[in-house]
C-alpha positions in Angstrom: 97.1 -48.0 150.4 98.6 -46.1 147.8 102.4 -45.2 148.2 104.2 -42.2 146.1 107.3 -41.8 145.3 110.5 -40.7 147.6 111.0 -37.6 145.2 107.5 -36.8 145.4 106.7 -36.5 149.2 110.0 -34.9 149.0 109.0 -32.2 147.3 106.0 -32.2 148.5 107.8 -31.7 152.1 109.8 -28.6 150.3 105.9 -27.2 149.6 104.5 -27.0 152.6 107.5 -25.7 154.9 107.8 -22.1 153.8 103.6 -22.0 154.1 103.9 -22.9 157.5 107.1 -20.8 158.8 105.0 -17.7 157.2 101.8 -18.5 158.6 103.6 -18.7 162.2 106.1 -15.7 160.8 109.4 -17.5 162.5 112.3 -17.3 160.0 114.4 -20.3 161.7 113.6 -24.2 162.6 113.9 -23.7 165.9 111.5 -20.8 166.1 108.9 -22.8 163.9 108.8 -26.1 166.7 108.3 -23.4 169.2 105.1 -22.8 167.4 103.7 -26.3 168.9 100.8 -26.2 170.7 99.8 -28.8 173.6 97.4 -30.3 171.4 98.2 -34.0 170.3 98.2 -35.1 166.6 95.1 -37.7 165.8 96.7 -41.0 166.0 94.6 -41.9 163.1 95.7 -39.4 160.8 99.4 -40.2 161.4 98.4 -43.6 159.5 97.6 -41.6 156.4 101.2 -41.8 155.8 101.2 -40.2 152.3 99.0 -36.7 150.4 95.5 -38.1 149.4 95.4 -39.4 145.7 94.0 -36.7 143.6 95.6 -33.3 144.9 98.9 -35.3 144.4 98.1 -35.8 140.5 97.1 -31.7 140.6 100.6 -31.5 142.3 102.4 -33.1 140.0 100.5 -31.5 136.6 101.3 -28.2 138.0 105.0 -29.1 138.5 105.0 -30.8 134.8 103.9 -27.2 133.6 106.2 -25.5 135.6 108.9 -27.6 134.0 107.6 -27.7 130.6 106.0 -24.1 129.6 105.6 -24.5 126.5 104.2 -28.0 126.2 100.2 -28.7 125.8 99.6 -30.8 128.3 96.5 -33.0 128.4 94.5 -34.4 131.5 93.3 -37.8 131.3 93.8 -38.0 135.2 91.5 -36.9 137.2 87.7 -37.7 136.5 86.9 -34.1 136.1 83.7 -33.0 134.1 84.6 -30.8 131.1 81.8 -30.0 129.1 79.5 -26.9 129.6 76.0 -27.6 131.6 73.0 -27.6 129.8 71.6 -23.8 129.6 68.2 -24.7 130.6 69.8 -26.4 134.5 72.3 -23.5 134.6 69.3 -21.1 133.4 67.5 -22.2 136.4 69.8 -21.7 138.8 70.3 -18.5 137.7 66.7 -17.7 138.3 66.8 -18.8 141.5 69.8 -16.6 142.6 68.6 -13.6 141.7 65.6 -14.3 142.9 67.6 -14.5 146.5 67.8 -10.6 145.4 64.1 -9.5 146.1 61.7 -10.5 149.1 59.4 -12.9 147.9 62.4 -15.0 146.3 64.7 -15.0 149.4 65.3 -18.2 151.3 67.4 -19.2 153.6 68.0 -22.6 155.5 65.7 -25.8 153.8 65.3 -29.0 155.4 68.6 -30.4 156.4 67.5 -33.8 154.2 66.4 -31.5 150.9 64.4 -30.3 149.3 61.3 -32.1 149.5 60.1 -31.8 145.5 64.1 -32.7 144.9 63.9 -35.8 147.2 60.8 -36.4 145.4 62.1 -36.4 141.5 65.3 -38.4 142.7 63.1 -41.4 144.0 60.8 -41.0 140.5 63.6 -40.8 137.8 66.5 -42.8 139.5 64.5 -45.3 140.8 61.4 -45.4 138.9 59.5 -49.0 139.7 61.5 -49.5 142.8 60.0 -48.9 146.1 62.4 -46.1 147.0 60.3 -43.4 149.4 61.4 -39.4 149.0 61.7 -39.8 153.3 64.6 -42.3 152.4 66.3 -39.8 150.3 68.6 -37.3 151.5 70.3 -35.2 149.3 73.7 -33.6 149.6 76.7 -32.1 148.7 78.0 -35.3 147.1 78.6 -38.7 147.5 82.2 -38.0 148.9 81.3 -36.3 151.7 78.2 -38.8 152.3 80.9 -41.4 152.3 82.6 -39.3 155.6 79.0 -39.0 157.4 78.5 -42.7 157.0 81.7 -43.3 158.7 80.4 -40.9 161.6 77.2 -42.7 161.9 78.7 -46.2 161.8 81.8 -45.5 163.8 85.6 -47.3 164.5 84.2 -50.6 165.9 82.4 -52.1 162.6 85.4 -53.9 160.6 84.5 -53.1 156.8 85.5 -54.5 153.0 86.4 -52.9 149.7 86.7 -53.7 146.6 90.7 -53.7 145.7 91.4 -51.6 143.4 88.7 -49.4 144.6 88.4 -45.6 144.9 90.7 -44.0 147.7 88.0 -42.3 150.0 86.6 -45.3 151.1 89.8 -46.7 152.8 91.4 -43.0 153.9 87.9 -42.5 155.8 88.0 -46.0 157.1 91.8 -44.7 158.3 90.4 -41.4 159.7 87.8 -42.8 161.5 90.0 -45.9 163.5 88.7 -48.6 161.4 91.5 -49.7 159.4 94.5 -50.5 161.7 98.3 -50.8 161.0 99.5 -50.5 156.9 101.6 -53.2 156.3 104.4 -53.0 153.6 102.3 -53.5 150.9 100.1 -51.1 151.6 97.3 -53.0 153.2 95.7 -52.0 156.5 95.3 -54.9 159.2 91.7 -54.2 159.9 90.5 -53.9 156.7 89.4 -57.0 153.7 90.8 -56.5 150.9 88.4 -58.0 148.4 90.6 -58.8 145.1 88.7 -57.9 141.8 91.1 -57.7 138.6 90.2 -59.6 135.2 90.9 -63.4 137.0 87.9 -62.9 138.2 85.4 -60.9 136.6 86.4 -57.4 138.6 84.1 -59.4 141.0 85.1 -60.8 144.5 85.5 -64.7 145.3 82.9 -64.2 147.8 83.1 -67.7 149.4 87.2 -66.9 150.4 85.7 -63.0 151.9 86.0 -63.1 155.7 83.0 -61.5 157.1 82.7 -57.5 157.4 80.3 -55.7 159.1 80.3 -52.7 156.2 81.3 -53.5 152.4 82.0 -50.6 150.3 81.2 -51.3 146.5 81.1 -49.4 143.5 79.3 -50.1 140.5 80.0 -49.4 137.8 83.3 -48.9 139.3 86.0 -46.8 140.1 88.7 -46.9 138.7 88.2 -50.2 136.7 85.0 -49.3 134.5 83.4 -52.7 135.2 79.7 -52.5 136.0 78.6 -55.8 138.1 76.1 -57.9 136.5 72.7 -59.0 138.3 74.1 -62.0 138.9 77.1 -60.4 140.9 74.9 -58.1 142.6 72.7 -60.7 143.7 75.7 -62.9 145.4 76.6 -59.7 147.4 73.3 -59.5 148.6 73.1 -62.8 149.7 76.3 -62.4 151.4 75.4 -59.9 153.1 72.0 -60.7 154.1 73.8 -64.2 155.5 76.6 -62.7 157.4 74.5 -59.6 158.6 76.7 -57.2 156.8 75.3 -53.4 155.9 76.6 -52.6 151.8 77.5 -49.3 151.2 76.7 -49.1 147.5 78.5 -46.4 145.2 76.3 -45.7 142.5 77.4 -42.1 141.0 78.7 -43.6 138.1 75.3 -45.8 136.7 74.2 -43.3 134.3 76.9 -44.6 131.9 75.6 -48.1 131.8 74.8 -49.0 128.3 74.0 -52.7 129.0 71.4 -54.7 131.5 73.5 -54.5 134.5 71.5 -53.2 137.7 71.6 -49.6 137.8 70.3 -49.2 141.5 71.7 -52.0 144.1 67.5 -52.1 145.2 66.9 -53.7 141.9 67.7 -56.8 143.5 65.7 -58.2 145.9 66.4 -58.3 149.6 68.7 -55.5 148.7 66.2 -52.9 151.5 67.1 -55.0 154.2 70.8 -54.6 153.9 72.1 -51.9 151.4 72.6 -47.9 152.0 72.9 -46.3 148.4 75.0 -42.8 147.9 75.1 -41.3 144.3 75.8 -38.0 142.6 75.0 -35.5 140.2 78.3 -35.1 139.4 79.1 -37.3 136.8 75.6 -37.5 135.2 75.4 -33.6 134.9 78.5 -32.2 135.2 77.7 -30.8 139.1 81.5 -31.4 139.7 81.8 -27.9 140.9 78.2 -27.4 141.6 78.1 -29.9 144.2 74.9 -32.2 144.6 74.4 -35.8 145.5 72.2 -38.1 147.7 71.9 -40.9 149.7 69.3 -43.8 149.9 68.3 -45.3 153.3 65.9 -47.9 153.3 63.5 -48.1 156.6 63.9 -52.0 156.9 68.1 -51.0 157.2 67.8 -52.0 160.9 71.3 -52.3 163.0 71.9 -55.6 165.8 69.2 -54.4 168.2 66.4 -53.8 165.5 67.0 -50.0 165.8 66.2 -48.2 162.2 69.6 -47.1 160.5 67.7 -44.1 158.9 67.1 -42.3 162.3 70.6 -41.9 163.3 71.7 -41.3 159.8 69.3 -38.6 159.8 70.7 -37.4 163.2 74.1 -37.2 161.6 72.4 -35.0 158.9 70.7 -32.8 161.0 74.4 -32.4 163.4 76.9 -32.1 160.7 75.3 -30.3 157.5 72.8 -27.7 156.9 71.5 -28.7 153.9 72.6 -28.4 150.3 72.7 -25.1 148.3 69.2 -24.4 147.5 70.6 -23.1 144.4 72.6 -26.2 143.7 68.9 -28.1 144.3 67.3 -25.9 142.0 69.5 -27.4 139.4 68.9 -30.6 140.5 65.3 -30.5 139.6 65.9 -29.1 136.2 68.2 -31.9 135.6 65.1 -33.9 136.5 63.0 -32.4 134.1 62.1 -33.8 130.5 64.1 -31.2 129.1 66.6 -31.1 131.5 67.1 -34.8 131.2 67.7 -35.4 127.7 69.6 -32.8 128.3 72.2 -34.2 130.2 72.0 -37.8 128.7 73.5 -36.0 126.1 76.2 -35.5 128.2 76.9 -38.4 129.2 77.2 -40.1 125.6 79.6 -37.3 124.7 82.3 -39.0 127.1 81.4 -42.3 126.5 81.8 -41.4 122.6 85.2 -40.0 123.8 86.0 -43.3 126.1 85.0 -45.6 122.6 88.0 -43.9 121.3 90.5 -44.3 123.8 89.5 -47.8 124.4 90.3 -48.1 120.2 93.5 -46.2 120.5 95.2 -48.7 123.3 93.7 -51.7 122.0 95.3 -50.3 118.3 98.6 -50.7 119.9 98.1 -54.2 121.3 97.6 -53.3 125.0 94.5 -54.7 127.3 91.6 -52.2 128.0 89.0 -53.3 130.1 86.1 -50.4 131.0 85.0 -47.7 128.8 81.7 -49.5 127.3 79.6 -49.3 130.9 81.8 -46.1 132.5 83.9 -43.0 131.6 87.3 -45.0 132.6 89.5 -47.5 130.8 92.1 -49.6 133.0 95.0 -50.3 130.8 97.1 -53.0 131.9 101.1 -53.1 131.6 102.0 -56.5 132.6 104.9 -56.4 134.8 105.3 -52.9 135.1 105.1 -50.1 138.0 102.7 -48.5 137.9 104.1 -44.9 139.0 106.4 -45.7 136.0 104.4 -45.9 133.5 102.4 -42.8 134.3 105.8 -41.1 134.6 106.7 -42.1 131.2 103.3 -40.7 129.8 103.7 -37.8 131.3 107.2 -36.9 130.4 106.8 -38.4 126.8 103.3 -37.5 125.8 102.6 -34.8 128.2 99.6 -36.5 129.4 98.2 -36.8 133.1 96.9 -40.1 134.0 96.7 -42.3 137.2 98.6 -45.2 138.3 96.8 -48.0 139.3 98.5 -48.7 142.6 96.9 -45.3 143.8 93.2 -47.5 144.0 94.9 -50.0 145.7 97.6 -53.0 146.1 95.5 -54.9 143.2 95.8 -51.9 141.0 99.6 -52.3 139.7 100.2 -52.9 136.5 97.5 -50.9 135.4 96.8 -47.1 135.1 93.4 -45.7 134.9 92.2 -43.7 131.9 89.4 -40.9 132.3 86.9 -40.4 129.2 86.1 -36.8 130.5 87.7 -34.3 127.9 87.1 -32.0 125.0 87.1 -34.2 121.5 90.1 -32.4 120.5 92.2 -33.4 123.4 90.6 -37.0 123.5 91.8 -37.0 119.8 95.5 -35.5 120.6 95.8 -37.9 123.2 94.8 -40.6 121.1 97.4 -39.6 118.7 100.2 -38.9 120.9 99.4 -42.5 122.7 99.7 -44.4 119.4 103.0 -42.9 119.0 104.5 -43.4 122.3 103.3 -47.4 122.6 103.4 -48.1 119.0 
């Protein structure tokens, strides 16, 4: 687990006091703790002992402003989308709200799992060959908050795995939940395995020193290291967990930035149906960040310890906790989906990874280690023997550019800080010039 500064819980500590003492409109401390209610606090969410990742970065940017009016500062931090959506997606969910205007085009709740001819375009174009059904398809609001209703389903007794570094939601859920256990002093939770990926090894696990898990969380191409795993890789996790009778939830939002052979879809390997549960995004791939629209594969043959089929409970989850995503949000799914609409937002994509070619050049120009950027919008830059919290300080306060420290992903992560790709060319450009300066 990620730990932040003394000076920045501080502060954030200084933040959120006045909000409360208005919201319960006492003017002393003593008035304020007579606010309590009988209610207990979670025991699990006092083990979240610090602000989640990425609303600490926003935190700290606005604070930067605040303290530096006049500066241009430049966000390389958070992997925010920045480029327009293509007109023919956004053209189409513009049709479809005003046709919520008139009685023929009014609609109200869809199918908790999707739309159907949504379900069906996501099983022909992301996974083409494969023998991905539309039933096994449920779509949305994003992969994040599918991450959160696979923890419901699967519950606190299954131990689970992450990569380390890895991307923050899947060990805060794990904490929410009662998976993870007691956070040591370096920032690891008892419960959890910590599965090491940095360049010793490939950004891939040693496998045959992994204790068992019952879930694995993996990412691929992944966040925040860039690296996308090879067949080969893939097809050792399987294995693994296929021999230890481990479920893999697979993190795919990213694969529409692989330029190279690597699996795009954890069912390209075989076996994968029997033991994998895929969630992926439009986020990334057409710049739904805001739109908010995602999906998640579950294979019939997923079966759990008594032979019961994952897919029906996962559906009951569905069904309990969400009401189904916008149906104007879908309707810009399926444009994405079109032939248009595809090349479309391919375009897209090679904008950023046009803009992660040059920030890959620009740290590499000034002798520092990149790995990422060729199969993913993210470059992990490594600082050998630094902190990682130091380093971003010092490009923040020197260059006026936002980035994230390594150690937020995970113990593994110091000594690196992660890079985002997503940007107009002119900032990617004034970044890259401002970079060369600081390190040169």
């Amino acid at each position: 687990m990620y730990k932040f500064p003394a000076s920045t819980l501080v502060s954030h500590a200084i933040i959120l006091q006045p909000v409360i003492v208005q919201a319960c409109s006492f003017k002393t401390q003593k008035d304020l703790l007579g606010c309590r209610t009988k209610v207990p606090r979670n025991v699990n969410m006092e083990k979240l002992r610090n602000g989640y990742l990425f609303p600490e970065i926003s935190r700290l940017e606005v604070q930067h402003i605040e303290k530096y009016p006049n500066a241009k500062l430049i966000s390389l931090g958070i992997g925010d989308t920045t480029e327009p959506v293509p007109q023919i997606i956004t053209t189409s969910m513009a049709n479809y709200a005003h046709a919520l205007s008139t009685v023929d085009g009014y609609t109200g709740y869809g199918p908790e799992q999707g739309n159907k001819a949504l379900r069906k375009a996501i099983a022909k174009e992301f996974y083409k060959d494969l023998p991905i059904k539309d039933t096994e398809v449920f779509v949305s609001d994003g992969a994040q908050c599918d991450i959160t209703r696979l923890q419901l389903l699967l519950g606190s007794n299954v131990t689970i795995a992450v990569q380390d570094p890895s991307f923050p939601a899947y060990i805060d859920s794990s904490v929410i939940i009662g998976q993870a256990g007691v956070e040591d002093e370096a920032g690891r939770y008892g419960s959890i395995e910590y599965m090491k990926c940095g360049p010793h090894n490939n950004f891939f696990p040693d496998l045959a020193t992994t204790s068992r898990a019952d879930i694995i969380f993996f990412c691929s191409p992944n966040n925040p290291t860039g690296h996308a795993a090879t067949r080969k890789q893939l097809e050792q996790l399987v294995n693994f967990a296929r021999e230890n009778g481990s479920i893999i939830i697979f993190d795919s939002a990213y694969s529409s930035y692989i330029k190279d052979d690597s699996p795009r879809s954890i069912y390209e390997i075989p076996g994968a149906r029997e033991v994998a549960i895929e969630i992926s995004s439009f986020s990334k791939f057409a710049g739904f960040t805001g739109v908010r629209l995602g999906w998640t594969v579950v294979p019939e043959e997923v079966l759990y310890s008594n032979g019961f089929p994952v897919i029906h409970d996962f559906n009951r989850i569905v069904c309990t906790c969400f009401n189904g995503a916008s149906n104007i949000a879908q309707a810009g799914g399926l444009a994405c989906l079109s032939s248009e609409g595809f090349l479309a937002v391919r375009s897209l994509v090679d904008y950023y990874m046009e803009n992660a070619k040059i920030l890959v050049e620009t740290f590499a120009s000034v002798g520092l280690k990149v790995y990422g950027g060729t199969n993913a919008p993210y470059i992990w830059v490594h600082f050998p023997g630094s902190n990682s919290w130091d380093v971003c300080t010092k490009v923040l306060e020197k260059a006026h550019i936002i980035t994230i420290p390594g150690s937020g992903f995970g113990p593994s992560g110091e000594e690196f800080l992660r890079i985002s790709a997503f940007g107009h060319r002119e900032s990617i450009l004034e970044a890259s010039s401002r970079l060369k300066s600081l390190f040169q």
